[in-house]
Biopython code that builds the backbone (N, CA, C, O; Angstrom):
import numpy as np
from Bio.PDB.StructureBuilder import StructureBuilder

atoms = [
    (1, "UNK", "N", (-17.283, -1.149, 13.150)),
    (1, "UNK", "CA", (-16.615, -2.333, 12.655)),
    (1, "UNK", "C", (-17.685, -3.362, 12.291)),
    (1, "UNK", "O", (-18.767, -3.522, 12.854)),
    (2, "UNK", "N", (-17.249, -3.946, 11.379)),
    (2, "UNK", "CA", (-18.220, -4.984, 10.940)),
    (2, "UNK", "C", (-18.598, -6.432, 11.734)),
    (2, "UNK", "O", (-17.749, -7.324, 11.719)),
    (3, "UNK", "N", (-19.635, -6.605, 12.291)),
    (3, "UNK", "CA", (-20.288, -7.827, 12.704)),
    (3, "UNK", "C", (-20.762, -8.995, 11.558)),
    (3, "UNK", "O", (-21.708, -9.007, 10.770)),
    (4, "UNK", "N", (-19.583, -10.050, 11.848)),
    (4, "UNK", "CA", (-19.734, -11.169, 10.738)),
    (4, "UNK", "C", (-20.608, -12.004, 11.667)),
    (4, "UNK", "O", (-19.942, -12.306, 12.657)),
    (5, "UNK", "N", (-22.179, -12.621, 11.738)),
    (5, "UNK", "CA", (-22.596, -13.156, 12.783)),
    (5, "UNK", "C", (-23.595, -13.793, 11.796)),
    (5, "UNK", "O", (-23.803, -14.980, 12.045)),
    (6, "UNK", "N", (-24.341, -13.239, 10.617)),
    (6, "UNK", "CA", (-25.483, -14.374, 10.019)),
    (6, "UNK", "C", (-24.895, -15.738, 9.463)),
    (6, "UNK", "O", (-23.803, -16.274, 9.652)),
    (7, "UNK", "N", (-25.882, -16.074, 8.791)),
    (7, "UNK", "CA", (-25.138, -17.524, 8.133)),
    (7, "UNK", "C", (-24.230, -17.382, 7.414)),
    (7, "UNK", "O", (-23.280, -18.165, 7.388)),
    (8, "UNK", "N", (-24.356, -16.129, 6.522)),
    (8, "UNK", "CA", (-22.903, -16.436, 5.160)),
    (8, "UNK", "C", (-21.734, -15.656, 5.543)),
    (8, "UNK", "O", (-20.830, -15.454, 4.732)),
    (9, "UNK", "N", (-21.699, -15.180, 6.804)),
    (9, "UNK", "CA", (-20.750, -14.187, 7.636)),
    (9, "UNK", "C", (-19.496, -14.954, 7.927)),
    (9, "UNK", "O", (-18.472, -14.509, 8.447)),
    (10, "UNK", "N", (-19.710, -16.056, 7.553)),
    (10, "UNK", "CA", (-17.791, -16.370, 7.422)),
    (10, "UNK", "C", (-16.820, -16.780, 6.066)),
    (10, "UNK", "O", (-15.630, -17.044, 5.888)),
    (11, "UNK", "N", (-17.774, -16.695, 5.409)),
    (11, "UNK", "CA", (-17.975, -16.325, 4.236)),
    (11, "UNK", "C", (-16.773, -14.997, 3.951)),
    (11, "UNK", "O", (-15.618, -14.819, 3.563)),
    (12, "UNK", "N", (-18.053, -14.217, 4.484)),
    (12, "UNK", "CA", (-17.356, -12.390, 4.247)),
    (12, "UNK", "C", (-16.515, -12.455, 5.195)),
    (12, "UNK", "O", (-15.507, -12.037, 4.625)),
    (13, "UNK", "N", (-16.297, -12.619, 5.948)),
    (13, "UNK", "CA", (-14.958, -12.476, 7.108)),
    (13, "UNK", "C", (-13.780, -13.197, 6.173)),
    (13, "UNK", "O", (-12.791, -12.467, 6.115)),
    (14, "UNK", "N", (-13.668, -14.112, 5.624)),
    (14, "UNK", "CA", (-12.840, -14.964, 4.753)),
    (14, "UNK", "C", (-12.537, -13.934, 4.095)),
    (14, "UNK", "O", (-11.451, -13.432, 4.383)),
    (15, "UNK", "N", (-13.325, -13.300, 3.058)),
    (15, "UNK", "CA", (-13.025, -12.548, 2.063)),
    (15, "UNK", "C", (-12.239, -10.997, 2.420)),
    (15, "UNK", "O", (-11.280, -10.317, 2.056)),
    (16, "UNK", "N", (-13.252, -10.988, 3.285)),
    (16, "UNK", "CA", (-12.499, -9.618, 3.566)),
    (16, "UNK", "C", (-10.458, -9.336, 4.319)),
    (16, "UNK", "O", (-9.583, -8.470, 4.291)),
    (17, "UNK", "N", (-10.697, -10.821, 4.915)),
    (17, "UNK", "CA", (-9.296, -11.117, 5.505)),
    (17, "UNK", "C", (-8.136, -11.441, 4.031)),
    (17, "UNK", "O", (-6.920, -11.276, 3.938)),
    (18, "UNK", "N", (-9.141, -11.943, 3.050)),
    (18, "UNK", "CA", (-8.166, -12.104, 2.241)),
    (18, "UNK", "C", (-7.797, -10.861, 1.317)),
    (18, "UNK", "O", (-6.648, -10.538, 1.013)),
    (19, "UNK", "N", (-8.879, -10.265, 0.952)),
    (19, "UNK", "CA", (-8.677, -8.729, 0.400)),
    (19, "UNK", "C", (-7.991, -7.788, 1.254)),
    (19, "UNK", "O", (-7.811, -6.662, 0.790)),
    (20, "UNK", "N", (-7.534, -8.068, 2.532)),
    (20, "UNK", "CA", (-6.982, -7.022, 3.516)),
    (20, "UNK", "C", (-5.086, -8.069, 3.338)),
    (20, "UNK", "O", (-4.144, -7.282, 3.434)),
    (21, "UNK", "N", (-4.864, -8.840, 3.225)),
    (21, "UNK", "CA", (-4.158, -9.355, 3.034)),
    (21, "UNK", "C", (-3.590, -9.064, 1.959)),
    (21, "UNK", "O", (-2.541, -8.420, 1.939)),
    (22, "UNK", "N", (-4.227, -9.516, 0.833)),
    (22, "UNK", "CA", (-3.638, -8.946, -0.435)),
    (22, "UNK", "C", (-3.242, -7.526, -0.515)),
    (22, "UNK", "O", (-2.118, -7.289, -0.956)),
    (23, "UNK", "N", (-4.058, -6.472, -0.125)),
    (23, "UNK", "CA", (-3.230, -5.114, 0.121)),
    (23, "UNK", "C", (-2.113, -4.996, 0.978)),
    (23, "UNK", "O", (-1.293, -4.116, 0.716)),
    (24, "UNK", "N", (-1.910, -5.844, 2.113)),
    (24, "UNK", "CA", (-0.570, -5.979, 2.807)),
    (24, "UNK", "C", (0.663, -5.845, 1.851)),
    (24, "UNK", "O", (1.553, -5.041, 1.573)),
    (25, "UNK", "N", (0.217, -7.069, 1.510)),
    (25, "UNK", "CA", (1.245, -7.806, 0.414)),
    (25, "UNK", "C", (1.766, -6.667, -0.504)),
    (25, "UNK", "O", (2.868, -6.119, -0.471)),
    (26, "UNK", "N", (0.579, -6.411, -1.438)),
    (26, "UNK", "CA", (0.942, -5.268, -2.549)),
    (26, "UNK", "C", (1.819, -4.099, -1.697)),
    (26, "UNK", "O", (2.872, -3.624, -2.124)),
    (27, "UNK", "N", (1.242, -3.755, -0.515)),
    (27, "UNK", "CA", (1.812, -2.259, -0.146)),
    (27, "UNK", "C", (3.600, -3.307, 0.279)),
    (27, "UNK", "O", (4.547, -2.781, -0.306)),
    (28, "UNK", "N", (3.881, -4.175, 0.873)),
    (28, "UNK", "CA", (4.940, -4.432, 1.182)),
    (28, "UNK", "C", (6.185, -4.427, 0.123)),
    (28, "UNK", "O", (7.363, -4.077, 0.205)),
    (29, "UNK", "N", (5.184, -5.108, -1.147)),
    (29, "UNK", "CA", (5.830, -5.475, -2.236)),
    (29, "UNK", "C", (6.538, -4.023, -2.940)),
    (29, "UNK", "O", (7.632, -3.816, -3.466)),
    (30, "UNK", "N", (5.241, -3.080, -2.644)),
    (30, "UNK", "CA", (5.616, -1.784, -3.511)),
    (30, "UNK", "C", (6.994, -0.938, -2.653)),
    (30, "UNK", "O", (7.764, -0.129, -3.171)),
    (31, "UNK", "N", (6.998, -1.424, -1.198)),
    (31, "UNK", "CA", (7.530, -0.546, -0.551)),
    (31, "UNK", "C", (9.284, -0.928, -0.724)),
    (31, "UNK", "O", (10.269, -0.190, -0.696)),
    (32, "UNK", "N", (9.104, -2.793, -0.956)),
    (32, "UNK", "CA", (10.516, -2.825, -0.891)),
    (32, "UNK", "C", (11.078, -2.802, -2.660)),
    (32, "UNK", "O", (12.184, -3.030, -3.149)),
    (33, "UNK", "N", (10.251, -2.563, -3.049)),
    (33, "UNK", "CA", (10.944, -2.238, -4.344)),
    (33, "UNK", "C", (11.355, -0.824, -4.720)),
    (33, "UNK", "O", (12.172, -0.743, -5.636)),
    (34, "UNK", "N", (10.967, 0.189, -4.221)),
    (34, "UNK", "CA", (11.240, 1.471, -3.560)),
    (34, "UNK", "C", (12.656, 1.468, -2.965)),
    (34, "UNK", "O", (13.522, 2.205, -3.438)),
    (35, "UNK", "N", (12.890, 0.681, -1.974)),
    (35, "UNK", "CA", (13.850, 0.326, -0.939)),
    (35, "UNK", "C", (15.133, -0.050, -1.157)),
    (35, "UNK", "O", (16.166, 0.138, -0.515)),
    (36, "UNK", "N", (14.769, -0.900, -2.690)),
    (36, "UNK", "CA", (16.101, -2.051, -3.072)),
    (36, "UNK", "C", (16.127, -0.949, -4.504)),
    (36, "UNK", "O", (17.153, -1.036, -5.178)),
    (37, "UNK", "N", (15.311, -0.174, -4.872)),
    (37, "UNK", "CA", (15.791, 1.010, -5.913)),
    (37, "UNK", "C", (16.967, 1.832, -5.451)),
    (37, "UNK", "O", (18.059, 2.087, -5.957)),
    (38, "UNK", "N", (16.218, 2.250, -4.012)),
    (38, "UNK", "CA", (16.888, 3.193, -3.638)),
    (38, "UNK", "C", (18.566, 2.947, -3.271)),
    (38, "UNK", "O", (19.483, 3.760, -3.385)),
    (39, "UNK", "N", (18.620, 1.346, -2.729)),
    (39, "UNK", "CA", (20.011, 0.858, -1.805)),
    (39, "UNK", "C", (20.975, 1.003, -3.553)),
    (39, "UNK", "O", (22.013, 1.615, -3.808)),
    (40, "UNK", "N", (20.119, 0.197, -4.415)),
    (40, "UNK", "CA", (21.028, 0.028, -5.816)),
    (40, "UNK", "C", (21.525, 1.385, -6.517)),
    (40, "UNK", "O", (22.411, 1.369, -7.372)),
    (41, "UNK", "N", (20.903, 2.529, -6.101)),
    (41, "UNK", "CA", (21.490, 3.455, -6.702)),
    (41, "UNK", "C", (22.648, 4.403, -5.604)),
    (41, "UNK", "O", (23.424, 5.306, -5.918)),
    (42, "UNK", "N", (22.406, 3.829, -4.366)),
    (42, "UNK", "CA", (23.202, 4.787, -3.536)),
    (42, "UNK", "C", (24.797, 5.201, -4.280)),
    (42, "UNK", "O", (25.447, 4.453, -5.011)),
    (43, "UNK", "N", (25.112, 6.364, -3.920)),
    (43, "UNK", "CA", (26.654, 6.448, -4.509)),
    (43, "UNK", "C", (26.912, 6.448, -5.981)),
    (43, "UNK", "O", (28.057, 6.539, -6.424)),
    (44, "UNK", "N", (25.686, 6.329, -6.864)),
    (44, "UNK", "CA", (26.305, 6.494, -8.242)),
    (44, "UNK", "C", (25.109, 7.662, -8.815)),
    (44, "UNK", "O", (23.879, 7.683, -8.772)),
    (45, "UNK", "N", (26.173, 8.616, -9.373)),
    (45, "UNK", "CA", (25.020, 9.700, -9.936)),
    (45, "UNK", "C", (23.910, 9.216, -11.472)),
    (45, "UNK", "O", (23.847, 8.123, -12.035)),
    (46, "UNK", "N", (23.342, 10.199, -11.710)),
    (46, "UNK", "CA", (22.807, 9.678, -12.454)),
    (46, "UNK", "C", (21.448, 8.860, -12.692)),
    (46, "UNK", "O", (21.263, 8.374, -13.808)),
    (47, "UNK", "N", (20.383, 8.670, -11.565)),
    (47, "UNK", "CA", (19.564, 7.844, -10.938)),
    (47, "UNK", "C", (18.855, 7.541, -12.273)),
    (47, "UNK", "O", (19.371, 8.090, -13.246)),
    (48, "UNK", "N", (18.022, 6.950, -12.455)),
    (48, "UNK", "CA", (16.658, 7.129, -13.226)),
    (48, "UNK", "C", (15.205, 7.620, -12.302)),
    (48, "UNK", "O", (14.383, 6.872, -11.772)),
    (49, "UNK", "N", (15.228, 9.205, -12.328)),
    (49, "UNK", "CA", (14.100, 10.328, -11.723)),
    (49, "UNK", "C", (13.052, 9.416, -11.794)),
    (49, "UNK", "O", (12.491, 8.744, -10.928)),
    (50, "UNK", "N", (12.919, 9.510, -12.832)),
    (50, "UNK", "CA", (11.263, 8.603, -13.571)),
    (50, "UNK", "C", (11.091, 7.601, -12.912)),
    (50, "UNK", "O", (10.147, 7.597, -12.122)),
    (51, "UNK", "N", (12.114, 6.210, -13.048)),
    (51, "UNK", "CA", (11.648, 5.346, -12.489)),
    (51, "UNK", "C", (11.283, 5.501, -11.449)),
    (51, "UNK", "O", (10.269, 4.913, -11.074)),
    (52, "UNK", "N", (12.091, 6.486, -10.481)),
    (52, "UNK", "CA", (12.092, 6.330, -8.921)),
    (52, "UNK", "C", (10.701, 6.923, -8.511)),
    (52, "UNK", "O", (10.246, 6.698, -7.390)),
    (53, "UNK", "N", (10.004, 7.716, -9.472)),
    (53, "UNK", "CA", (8.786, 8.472, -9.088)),
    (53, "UNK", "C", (7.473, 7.924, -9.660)),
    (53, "UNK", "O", (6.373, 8.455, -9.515)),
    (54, "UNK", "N", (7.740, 6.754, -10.354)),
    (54, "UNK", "CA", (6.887, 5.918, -10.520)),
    (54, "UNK", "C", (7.244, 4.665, -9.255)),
    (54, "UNK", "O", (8.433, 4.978, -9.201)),
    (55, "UNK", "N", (7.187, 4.056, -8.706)),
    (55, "UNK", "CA", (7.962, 3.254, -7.769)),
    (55, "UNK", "C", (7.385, 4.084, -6.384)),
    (55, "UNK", "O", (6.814, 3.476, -5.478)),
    (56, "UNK", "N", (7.594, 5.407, -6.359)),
    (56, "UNK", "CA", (6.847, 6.108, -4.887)),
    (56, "UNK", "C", (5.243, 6.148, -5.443)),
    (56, "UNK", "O", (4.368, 5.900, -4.614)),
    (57, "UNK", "N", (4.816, 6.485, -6.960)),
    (57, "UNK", "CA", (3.582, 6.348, -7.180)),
    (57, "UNK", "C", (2.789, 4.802, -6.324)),
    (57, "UNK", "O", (2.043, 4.566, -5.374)),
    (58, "UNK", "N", (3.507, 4.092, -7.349)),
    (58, "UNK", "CA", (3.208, 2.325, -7.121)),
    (58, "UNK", "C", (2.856, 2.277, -5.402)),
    (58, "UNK", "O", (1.924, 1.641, -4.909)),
    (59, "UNK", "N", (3.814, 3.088, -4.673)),
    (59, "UNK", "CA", (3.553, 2.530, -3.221)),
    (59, "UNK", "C", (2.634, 3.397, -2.688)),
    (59, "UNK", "O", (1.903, 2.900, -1.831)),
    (60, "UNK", "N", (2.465, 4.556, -2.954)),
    (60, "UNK", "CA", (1.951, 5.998, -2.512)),
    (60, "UNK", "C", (0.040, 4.938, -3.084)),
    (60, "UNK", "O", (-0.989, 4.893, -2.410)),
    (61, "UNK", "N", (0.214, 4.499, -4.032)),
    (61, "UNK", "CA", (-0.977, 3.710, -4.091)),
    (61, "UNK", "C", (-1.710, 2.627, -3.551)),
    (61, "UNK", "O", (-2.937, 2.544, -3.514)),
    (62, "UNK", "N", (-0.488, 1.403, -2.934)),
    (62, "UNK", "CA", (-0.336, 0.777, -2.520)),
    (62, "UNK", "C", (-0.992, 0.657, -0.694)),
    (62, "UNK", "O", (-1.510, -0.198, 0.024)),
    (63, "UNK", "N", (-0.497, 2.314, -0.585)),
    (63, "UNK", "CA", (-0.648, 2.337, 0.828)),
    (63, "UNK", "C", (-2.201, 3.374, 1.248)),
    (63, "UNK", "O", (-2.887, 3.537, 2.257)),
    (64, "UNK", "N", (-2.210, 3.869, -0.117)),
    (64, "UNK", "CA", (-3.695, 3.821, -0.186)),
    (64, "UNK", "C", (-4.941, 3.415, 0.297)),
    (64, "UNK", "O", (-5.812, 3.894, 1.023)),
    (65, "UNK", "N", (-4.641, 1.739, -0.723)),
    (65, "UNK", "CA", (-5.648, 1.170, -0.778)),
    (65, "UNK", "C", (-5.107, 0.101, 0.238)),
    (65, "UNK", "O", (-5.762, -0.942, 0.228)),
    (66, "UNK", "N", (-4.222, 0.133, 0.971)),
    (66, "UNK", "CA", (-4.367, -0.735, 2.477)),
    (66, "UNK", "C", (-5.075, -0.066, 3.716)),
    (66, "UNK", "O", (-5.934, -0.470, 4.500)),
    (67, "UNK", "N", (-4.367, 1.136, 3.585)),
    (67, "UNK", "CA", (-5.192, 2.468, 4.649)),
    (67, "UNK", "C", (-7.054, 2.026, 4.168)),
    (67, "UNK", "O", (-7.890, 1.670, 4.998)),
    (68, "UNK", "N", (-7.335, 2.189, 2.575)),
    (68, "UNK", "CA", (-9.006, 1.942, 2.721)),
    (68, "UNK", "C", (-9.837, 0.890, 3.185)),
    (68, "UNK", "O", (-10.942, 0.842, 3.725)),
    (69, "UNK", "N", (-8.688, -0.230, 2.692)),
    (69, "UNK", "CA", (-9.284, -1.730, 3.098)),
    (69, "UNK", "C", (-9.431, -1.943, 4.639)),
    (69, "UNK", "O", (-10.404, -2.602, 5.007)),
    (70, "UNK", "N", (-8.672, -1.513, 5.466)),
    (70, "UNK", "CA", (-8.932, -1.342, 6.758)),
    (70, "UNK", "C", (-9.865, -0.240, 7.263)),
    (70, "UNK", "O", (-10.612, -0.544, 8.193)),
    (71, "UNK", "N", (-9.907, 0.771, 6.860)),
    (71, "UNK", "CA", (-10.966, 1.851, 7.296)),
    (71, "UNK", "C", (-11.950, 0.913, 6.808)),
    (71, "UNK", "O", (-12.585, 0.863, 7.861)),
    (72, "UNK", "N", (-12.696, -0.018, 5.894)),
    (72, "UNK", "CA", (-13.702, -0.620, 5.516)),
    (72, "UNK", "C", (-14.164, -1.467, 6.278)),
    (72, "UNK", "O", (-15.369, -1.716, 6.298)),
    (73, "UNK", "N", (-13.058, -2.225, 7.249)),
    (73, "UNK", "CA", (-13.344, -2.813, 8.472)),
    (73, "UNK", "C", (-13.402, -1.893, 9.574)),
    (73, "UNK", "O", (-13.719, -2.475, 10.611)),
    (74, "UNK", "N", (-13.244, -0.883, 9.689)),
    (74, "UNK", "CA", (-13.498, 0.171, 11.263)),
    (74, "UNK", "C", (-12.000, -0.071, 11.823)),
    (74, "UNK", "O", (-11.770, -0.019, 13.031)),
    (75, "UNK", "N", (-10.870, -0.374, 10.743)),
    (75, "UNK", "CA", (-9.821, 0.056, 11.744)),
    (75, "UNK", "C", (-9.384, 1.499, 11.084)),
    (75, "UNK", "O", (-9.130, 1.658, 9.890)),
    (76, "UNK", "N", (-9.361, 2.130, 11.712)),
    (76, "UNK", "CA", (-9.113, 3.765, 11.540)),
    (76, "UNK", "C", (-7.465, 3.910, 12.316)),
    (76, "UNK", "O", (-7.228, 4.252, 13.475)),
    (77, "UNK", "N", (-6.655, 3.587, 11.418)),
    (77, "UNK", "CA", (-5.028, 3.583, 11.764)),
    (77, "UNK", "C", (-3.917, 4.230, 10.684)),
    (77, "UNK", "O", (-2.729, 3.906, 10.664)),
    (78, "UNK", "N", (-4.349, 4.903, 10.068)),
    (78, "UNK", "CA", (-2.864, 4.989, 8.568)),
    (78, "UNK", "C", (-1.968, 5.696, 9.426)),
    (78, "UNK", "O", (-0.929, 5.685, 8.765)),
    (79, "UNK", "N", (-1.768, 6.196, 10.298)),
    (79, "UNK", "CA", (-0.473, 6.564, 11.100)),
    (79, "UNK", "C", (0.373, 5.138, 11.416)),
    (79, "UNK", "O", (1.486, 4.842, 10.981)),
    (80, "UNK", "N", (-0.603, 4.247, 12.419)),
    (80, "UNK", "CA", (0.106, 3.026, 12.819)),
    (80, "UNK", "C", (0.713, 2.001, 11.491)),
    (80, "UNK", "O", (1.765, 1.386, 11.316)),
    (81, "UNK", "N", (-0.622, 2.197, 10.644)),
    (81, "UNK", "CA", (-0.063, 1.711, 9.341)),
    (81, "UNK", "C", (1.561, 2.066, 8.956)),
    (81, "UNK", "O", (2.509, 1.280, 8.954)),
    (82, "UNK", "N", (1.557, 3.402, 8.658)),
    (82, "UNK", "CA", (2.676, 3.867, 8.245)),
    (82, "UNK", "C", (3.937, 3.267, 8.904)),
    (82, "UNK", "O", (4.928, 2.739, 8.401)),
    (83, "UNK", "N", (3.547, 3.544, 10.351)),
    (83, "UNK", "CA", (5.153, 3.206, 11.238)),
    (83, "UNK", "C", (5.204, 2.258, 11.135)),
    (83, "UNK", "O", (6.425, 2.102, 11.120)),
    (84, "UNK", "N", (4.567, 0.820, 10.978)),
    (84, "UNK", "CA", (4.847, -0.448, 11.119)),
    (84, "UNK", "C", (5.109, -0.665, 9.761)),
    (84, "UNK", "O", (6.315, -0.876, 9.637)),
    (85, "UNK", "N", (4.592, -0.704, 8.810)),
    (85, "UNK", "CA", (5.469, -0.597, 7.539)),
    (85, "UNK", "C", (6.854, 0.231, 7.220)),
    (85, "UNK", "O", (7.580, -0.133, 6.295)),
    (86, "UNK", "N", (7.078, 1.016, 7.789)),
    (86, "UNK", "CA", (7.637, 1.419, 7.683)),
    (86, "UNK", "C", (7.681, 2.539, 6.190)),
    (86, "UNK", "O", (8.686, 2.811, 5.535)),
    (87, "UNK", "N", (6.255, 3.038, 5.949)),
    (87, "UNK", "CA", (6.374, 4.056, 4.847)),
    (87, "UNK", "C", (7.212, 5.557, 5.010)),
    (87, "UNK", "O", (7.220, 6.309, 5.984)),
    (88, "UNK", "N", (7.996, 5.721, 3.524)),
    (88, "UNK", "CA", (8.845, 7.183, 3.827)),
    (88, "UNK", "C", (7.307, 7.870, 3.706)),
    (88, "UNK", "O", (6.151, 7.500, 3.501)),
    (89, "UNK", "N", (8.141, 9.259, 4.001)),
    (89, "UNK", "CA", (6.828, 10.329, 4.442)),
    (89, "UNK", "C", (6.848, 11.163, 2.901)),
    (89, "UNK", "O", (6.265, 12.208, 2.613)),
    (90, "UNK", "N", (7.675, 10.357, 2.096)),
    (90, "UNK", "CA", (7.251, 11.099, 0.443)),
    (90, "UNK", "C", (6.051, 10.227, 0.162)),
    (90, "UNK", "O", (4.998, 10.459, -0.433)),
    (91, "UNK", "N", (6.489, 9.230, 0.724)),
    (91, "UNK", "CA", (5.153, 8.385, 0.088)),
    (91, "UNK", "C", (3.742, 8.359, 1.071)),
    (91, "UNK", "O", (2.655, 8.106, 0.551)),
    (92, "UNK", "N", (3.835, 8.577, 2.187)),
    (92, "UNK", "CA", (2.586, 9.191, 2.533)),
    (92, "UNK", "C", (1.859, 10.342, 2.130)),
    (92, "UNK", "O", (0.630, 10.400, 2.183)),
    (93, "UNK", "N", (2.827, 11.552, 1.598)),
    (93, "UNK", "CA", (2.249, 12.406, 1.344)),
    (93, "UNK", "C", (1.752, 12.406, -0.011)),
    (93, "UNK", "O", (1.245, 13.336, -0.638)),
    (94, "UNK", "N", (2.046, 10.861, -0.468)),
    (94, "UNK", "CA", (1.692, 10.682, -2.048)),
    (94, "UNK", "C", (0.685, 10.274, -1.792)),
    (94, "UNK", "O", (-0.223, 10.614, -2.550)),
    (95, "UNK", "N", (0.358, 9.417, -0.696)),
    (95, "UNK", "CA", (-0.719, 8.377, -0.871)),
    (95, "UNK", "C", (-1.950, 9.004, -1.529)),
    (95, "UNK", "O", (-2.287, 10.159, -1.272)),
    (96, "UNK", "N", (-2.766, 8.039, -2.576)),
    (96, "UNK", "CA", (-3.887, 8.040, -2.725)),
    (96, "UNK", "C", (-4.058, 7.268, -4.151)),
    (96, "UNK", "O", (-3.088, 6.570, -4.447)),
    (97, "UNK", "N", (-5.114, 7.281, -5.061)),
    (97, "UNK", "CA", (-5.132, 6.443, -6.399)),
    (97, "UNK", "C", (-4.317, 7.407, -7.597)),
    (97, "UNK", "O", (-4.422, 8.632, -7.669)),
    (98, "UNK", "N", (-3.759, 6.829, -8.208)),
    (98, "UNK", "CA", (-3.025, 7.022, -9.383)),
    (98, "UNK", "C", (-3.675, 8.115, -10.008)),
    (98, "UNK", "O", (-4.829, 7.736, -10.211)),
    (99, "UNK", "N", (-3.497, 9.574, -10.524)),
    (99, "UNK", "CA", (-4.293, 10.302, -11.656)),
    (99, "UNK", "C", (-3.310, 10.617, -12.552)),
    (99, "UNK", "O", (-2.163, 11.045, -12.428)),
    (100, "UNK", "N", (-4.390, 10.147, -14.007)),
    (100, "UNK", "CA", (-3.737, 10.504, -15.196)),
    (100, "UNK", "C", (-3.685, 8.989, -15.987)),
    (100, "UNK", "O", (-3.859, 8.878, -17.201)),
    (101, "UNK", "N", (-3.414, 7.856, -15.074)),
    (101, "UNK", "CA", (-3.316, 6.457, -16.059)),
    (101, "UNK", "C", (-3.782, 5.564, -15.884)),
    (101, "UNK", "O", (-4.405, 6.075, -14.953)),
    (102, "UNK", "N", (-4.058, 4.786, -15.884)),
    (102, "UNK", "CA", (-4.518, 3.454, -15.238)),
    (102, "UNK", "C", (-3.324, 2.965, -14.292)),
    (102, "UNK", "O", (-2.176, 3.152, -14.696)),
    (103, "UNK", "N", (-3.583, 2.201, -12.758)),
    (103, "UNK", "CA", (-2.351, 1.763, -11.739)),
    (103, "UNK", "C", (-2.426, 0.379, -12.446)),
    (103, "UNK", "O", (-3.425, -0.248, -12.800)),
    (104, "UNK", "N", (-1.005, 0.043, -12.567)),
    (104, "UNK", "CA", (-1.150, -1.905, -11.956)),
    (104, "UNK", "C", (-1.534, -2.448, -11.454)),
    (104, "UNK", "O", (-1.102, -2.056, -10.371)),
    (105, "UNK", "N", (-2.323, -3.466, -11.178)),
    (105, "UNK", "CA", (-2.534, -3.696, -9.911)),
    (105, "UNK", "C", (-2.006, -5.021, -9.879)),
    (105, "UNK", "O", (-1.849, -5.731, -10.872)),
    (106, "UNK", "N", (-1.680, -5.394, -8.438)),
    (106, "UNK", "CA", (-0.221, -6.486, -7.970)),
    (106, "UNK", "C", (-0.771, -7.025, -7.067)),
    (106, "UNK", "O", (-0.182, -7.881, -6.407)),
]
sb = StructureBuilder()
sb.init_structure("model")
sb.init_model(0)
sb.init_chain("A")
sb.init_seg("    ")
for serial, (resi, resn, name, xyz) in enumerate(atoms, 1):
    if name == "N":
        sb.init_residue(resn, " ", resi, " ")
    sb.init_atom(name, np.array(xyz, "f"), 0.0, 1.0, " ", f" {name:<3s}", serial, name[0])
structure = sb.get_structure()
């Protein structure tokens, strides 16, 4: 784990809290839009496939790059990650960076 202790070390502790933050956010953001896809289509056939598998992409990415931003600090957790977010296990088994397009990034 990283020792923030010289002079510009709160500095990087700042930054890094805020870059670990912002992946919160994104993975939360991606997850409940997943969530409120899924509640809006319950009971009517017909879904939109596509959208819904872009939407597990978005989070499957999402949870990615929160899992890395923390391994970058020495927390070694994407299990605990998962359960406390509450990620489905399609989208864990998605996790990782986007191939084939460029991701959004949010």
């Amino acid at each position: 784990m990283p020792r923030f202790v010289g002079p510009l070390d709160a500095e990087l502790a700042a930054e890094a809290a805020a870059g670990l933050a912002h992946a919160g956010r994104r993975l939360r953001r991606a997850l409940d839009a997943l969530a409120a896809f899924d509640a809006a289509r319950r009971g009517r056939a017909g879904c939109d496939a596509e959208h819904r598998r872009h939407l597990v992409a978005d989070a499957a990415e999402a949870y990615w790059g929160y899992v890395v931003q923390r391994e970058l600090l020495g927390l070694q957790d994407a299990e605990y990650i998962g359960r406390e977010y509450g990620v489905p296990p399609e989208v864990r088994l998605a996790m990782g960076p986007r191939v084939g397009r460029r991701s959004r990034r949010g």
